[in-house]
N, C-alpha and C positions, 0 to 999 in steps of 0.2 A: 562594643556595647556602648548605648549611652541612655545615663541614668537626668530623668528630671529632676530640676530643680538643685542642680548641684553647683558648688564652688570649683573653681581651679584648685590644682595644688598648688601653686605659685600664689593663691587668696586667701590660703589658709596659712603660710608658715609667719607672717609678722607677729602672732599673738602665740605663736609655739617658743622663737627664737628665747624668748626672757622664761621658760620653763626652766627651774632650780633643777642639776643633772639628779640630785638628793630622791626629787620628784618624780622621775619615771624607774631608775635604775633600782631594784632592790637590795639589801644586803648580800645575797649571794653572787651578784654580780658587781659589786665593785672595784673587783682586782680588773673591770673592763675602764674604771673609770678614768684613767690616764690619757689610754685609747680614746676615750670617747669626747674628753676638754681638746685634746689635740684637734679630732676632727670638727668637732662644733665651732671653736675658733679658727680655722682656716688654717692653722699652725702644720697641719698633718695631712694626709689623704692614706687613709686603708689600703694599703694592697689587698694585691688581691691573693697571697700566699697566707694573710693575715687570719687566723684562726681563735673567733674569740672562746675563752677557759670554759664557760657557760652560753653555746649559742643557744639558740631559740628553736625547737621544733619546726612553727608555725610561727607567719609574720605576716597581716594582712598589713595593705600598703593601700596609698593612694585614698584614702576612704573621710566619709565625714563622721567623726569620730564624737561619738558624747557618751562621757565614761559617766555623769551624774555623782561625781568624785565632791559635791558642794551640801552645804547645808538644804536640808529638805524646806519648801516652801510654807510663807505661813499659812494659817486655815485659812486667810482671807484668798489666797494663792499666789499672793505677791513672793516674787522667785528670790531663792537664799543665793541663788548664785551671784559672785561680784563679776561685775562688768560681761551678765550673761548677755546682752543687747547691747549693740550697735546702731543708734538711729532707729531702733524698734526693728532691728535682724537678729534673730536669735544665730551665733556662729558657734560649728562645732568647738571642741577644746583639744583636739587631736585630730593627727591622719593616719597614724599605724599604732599596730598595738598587735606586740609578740606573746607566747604561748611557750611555755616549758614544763613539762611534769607533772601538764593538769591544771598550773596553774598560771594569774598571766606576770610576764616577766618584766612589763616595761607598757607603757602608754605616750606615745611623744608623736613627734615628726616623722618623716620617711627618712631624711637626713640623721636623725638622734638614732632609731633603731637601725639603721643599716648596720652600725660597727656589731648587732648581734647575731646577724647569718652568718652562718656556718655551712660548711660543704653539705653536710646533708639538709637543712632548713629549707622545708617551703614555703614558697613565697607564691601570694594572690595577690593580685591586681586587682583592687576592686573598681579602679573606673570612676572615683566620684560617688560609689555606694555609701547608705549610710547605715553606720554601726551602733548599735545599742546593747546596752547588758540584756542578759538572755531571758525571755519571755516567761514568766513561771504562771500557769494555768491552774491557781487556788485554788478551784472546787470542779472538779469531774465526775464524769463516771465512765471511765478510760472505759472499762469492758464493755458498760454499754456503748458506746462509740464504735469499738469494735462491730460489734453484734446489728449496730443498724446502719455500718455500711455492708454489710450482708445483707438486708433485709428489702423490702421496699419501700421506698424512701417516697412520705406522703407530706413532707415542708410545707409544700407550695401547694398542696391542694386545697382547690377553693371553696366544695362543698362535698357532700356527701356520694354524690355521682361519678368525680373525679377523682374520689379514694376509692372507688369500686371501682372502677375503669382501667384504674393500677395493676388491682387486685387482680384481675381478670386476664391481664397480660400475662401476668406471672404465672399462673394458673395453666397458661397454656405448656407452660415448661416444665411443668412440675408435677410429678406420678402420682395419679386420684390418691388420698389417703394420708397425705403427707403434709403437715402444718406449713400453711403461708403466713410469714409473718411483716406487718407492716409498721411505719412508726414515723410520728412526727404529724398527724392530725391536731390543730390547735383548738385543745379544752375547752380553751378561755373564751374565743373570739364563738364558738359552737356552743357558750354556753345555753344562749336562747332558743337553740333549737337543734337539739343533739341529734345522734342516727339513728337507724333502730337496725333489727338484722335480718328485716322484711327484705331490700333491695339486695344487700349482701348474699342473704343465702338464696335469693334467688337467680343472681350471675354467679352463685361460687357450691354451687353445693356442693361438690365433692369430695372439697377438701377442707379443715379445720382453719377456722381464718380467724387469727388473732392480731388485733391493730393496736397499738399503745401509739397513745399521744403525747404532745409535744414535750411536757414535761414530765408524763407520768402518772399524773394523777389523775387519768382515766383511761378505760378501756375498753375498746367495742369489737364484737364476734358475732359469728354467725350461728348458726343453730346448731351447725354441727360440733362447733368448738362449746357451745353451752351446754352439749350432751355430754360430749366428754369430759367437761368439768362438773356434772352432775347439780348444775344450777339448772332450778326448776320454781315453781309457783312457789312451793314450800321452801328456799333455801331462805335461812337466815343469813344475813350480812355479817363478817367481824365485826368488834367494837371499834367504829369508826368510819366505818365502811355502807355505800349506798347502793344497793339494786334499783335500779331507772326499773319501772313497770309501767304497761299500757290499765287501760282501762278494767282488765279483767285481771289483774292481779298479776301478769305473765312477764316476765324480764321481757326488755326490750332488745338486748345484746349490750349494754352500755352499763358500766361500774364504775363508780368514784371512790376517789382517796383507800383507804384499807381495804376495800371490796375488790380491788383491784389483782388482789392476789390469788383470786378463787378463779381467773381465767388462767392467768400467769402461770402458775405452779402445773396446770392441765397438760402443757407443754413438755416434750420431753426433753429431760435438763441434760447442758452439753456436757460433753465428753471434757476430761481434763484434755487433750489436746483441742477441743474446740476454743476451749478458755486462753490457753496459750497460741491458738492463731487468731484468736479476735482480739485479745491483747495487743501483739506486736502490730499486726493491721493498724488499730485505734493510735499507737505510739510511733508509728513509723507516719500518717497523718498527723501527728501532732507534730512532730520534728521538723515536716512538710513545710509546717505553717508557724513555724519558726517558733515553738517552745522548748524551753532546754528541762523544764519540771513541771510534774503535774503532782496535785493534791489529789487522792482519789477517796471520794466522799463515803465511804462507807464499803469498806472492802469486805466481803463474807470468806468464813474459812477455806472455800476450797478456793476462792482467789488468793485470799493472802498465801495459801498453797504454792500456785503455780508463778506470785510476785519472787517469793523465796526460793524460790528455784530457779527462776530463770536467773535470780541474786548469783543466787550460787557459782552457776555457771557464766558468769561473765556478760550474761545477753540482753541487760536491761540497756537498750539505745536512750533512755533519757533518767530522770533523778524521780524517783517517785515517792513522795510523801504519802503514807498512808492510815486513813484513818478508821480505823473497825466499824464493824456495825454494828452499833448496839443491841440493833435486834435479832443479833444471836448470841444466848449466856453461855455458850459451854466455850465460844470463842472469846468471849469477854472473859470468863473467869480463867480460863487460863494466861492470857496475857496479864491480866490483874493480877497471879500469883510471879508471875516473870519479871513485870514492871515495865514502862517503856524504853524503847532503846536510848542510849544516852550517847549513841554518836551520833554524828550530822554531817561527815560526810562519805559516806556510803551511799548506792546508788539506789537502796531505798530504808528508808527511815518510818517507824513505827513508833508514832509518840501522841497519838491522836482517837478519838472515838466519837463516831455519829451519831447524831441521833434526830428523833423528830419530834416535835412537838404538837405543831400541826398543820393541816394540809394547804393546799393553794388557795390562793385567790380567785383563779379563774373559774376553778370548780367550785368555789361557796366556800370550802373546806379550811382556808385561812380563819383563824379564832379572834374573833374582832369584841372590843369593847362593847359595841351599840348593834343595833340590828344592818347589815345588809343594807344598804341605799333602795335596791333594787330586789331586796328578798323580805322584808319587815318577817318580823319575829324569828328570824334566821342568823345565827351567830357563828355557827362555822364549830368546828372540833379540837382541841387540843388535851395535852397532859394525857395522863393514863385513859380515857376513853381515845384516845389514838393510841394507844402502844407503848408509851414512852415508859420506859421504867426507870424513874428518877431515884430508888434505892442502889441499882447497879452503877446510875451514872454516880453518886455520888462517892461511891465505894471506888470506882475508875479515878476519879479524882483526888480522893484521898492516897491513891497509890502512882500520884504525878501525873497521872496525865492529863491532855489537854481537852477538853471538853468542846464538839462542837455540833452546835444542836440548831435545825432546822426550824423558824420561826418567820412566818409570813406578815400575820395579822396582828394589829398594833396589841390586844390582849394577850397573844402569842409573844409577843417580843416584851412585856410586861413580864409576865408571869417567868419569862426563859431570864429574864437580868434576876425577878427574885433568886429564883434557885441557886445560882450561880453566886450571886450574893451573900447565900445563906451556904455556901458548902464551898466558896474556895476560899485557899488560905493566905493569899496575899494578891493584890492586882497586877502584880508581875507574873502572874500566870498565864497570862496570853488566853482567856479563852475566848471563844467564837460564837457569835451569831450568824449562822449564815443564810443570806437572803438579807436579814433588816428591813424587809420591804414595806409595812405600815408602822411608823413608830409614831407615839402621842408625844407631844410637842414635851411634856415636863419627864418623859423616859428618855429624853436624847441625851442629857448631861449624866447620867451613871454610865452611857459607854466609855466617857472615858474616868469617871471618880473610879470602875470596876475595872480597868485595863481590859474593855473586851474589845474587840475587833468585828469590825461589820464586814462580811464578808457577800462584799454586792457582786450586782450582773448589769453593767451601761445595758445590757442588748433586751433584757425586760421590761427597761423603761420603755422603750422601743417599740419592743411588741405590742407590750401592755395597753398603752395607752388610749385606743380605738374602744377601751370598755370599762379600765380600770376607775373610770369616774363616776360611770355608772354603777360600779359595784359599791365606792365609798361616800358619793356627794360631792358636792364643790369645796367645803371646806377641811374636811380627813382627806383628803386625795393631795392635801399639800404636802402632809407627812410622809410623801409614797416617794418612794425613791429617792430620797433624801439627801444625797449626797454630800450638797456642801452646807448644809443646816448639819448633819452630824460632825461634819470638819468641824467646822466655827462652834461647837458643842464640847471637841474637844476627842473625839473617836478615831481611831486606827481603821484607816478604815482598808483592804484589800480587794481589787478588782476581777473578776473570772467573768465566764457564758453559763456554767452550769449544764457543761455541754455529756450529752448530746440536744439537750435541752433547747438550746440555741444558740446560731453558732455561733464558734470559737475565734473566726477570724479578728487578729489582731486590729487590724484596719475600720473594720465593724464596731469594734470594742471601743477605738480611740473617736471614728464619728461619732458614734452615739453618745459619750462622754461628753463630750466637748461641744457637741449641739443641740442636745437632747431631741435627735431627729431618727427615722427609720432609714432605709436603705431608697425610698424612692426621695429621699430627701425633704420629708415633709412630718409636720406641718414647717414651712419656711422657715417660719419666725422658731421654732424650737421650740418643744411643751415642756411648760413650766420650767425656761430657761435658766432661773435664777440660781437652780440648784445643778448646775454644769458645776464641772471643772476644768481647772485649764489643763493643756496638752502637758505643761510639765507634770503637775500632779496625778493626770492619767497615768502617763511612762508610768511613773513611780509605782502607781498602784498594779499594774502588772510586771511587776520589776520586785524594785525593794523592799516596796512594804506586802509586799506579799511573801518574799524571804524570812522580812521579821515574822509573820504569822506565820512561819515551820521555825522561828528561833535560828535563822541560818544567814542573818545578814550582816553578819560577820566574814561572812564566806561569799557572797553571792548579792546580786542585786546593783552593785557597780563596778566599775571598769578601774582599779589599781591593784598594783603590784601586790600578789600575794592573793589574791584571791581569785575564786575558779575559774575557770577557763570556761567560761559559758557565754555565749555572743549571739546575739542575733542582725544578719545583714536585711538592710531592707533597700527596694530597687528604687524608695523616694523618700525625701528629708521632711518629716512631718510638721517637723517645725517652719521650714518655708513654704509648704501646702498652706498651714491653715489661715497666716495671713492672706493667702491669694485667693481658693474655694477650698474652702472644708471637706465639699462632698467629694474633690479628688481624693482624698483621703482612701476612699471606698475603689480606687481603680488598684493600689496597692499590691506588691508583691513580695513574697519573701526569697532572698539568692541564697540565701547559708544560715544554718545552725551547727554553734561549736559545744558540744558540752564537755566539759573536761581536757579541752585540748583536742580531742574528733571528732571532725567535722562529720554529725550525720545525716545533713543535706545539704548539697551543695544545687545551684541549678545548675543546665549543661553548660554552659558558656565559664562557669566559675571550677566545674570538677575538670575541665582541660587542663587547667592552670595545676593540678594537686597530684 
């Protein structure tokens, strides 16, 4: 194999050689420490009959190693690390790093760790690969994930015709009568000229066709899925919710924000074995794509069902944070009489609740101070005329947990710091805004006087962009995606996709961050550059400070002695990427994910080695 942009091992050990043995070795291994002075000074050489008291499981070797073991960077992003740069080369701080018990046991040199194999220790080669703490994916919707790589998959479609041309494929494989389901039609960018279910039901009539878009917050069917859901001239909308109609009063096939559930629900709900194979599908891709945890943004009882069971049973493949959905009380009031879970490392953890405030941007449906740029006298939806029931949440909170509520529009993300404000009982309570995506310039500094956490998405700035100006003006669209204005504010801030929303990949994540550019690499110069961050503070925010936002970064988030055994290899060093082209960034691959010491994806070249 051979990995871009990599150092020698022979260019990495002069800045290892002066590591304190104090520094890699941890207390349960120090009776190696004798062994280990002999061999570091030349004094000695291991045999090979030599069996150390505590070997290592697992021992990646050879690799470019950045454990993020240094002071977190300031808001301006000027890096905590000393002497992270060389002549403006960011160099790893390691080349191996051993694994025992789940946990890691040592971070040093290939020379410092060799005295801890042991007869049965495996050992990878990584080739000049490079290692990072393990990936943790802060806001999901793991099942939906599942569920729309099942489905068919409309990302990239470009208009209305190329989502029915999908449809129509599928359709050929699929028994008249039986629901096709599509997803990933983008809301936002189709705001000005949605579908109707004219063309649809006239390539699909046979079968019930229900399309969810990109992020959800709309949904387009055809006639026969609007019979079945018994939407008609007369259906009223839920409180929050919009039926699109033609001229004669008649839905068009197209629902936004809360309306969206009166297609949704029409569908016949899976099976608890459906839930449990579109789960491990959605988690076994995640692993793929190198995360070792996911936060899942709102889990309903009969998932939290099949999470606790597969708990049970041993078969969660990654670390699952989970946070309820508010919009079910009988699953709310019973954890509320339970309380949250009060371990953190268990393979999944329940200390969290969702909720929404109000809806998107692209649909209108974000709760903005002023009118719409693009819609006058249209302000979007939030609070209880969406759903939100801020008696529960507050009673949720009073009984510890961690609050974390959906807020797009700068009156949204207003109104979500009041509450929060007015109902928790110290700022060390970590709660969350997630999204933050329009915030008014004098609400940035309570993210952090309130300890809340912005819980963003680089890949929205991304998307977004192509409309979100025209949705806010030139001057409110500077508070949009804010990044490093809420840094310099003083804000926790944590990175995720929001996926299946958009995607997950890491690689995606850190271009967008770091250039404020989309995947065809444009606009060149980066939109609304100023609010990037740097590549270290990216890591970090899919990394550690996303750990601190599950309270678990203690355990997880960098690479030292004693904490978990979670890794992420990647097959290019991002750090010498982005001074050369950024947009390599975007060719990116992931070789291995360790969580807890097993490794649940290796690529082929690296599972020979195991």
């Amino acid at each position: 194999m051979h990995f871009a942009n990599t150092a020698s091992p022979r260019s990495l050990l002069s800045p290892l050689r002066a590591v304190p043995l104090r520094a890699i070795i941890p207390a349960p291994v120090l009776a190696l420490a004798l062994a280990l002075v002999l061999t570091l000074s030349g004094c000695a050489e291991p045999t090979a009959t030599m069996e150390p008291e505590a070997p290592a499981e697992l021992i990646l070797t050879n690799g470019r190693i950045y454990s993020f073991n240094w002071p977190d960077p300031s808001v301006d992003g000027r890096t905590g690390r000393l002497e992270a740069e060389t002549a403006g080369e960011w160099l790893p701080d390691a080349q191996a790093i051993a694994f025992a018990a789940g946990k890691v046991l040592a971070v040093g040199s290939d020379a410092q760790l060799s005295a801890l194999r042991g007869r049965s220790t495996r050992m990878v080669d990584l080739d000049g690969a490079t290692v990072l703490p393990g990936l943790i994916d802060s806001h999901t919707h793991v099942f939906e994930l599942g569920s729309k790589l099942e489905r068919v998959d409309l990302d990239d479609a470009v208009d209305e015709a190329d989502a029915v041309a999908r449809i129509v494929r599928r359709a050929k494989t699929t028994p008249a009568g039986q629901w096709i389901v599509g997803q990933g039609w983008d809301e936002g960018a189709w705001a000005n000229n949605y579908p109707t279910k004219a063309l649809l039901t006239e390539a699909v009539p046979d079968h019930p066709v229900y399309m969810r878009s990109l992020h959800g917050f709309a949904v387009w069917g055809n006639e026969r899925a609007l019979a079945l859901a018994g939407i008609t001239a007369d259906t009223v909308p839920p409180t929050g919710g919009e039926i699109l109609r033609d001229a004669n009063g008649e839905p068009t096939g197209v629902l936004l924000n809360r309306a969206t559930t009166l297609l949704e629900d029409a569908q016949p709900a899976p099976s608890d074995n459906d839930l449990e194979r579109q789960l491990l599908l959605a988690l076994t891709q995640m692993a793929e794509d190198g995360y070792v945890s996911v936060h899942e943004a709102g889990a309903t009882a009969r998932q939290m069902a099949v999470l606790e069971d597969l708990e049970a049973r041993g078969e969660l493949p990654l670390r699952v944070y989970s946070m309820l959905s508010l919009r079910e009380p009988e699953l709310m009031e019973r954890w509320i009489k339970k309380g949250p879970d009060s371990d953190a490392d268990s393979m999944l953890v329940t200390r969290a609740i969702k909720g929404y405030f109000d809806g998107a941007l692209g649909s209108r449906g974000a709760r903005m101070l002023a009118d719409y740029a693009d819609k006058p006298g249209h302000r979007g939806i939030s609070g209880e005329s969406y759903a939100f029931d801020g008696a529960l949440a507050a009673r949720a909170m009073a009984a510890g947990f961690q609050l974390a509520i959906h807020a797009i529009g700068d009156e949204g993300n207003r109104a979500t710091l009041d509450f929060i404000e007015a109902h928790q009982r110290s700022s060390q309570e970590r709660h969350r805004i997630e999204h933050a995506q329009v915030v008014a310039g004098s609400d940035m500094p309570r993210f952090g006087r309130l300890g809340v956490v912005a819980s963003m998405q680089p890949p929205h700035a991304a998307e977004d962009k192509t409309w979100a100006e025209d949705r806010l003006g030139p001057e409110r669209v500077r508070g949009a995606y804010a990044w490093r204005s809420l840094r310099e504010q003083g804000a926790s801030i944590t990175f995720n996709a929001d996926n299946p929303g958009s995607d997950h990949s890491i690689f995606y994540g850190l271009h967008a961050a770091v250039t404020r550019r989309d995947k065809n690499r444009q606009p060149a110069e980066g939109w609304y550059v100023d609010e990037a961050l740097t590549l270290e503070e990216t890591i970090l925010a899919y990394t550690s400070w996303s750990a601190r936002a599950a309270f678990s970064e203690r355990d997880t988030g960098r690479l030292a002695a004693g904490m978990w055994a979670d890794v992420t290899v990647l097959d290019i060093d991002p750090f010498a990427i982005i001074k050369q082209d950024p947009g390599q960034l975007l060719n990116g691959k992931v070789l291995m994910t360790v969580v807890g010491g097993n490794v649940v994806f290796a690529s082929n070249d690296l599972q020979k080695q195991l």
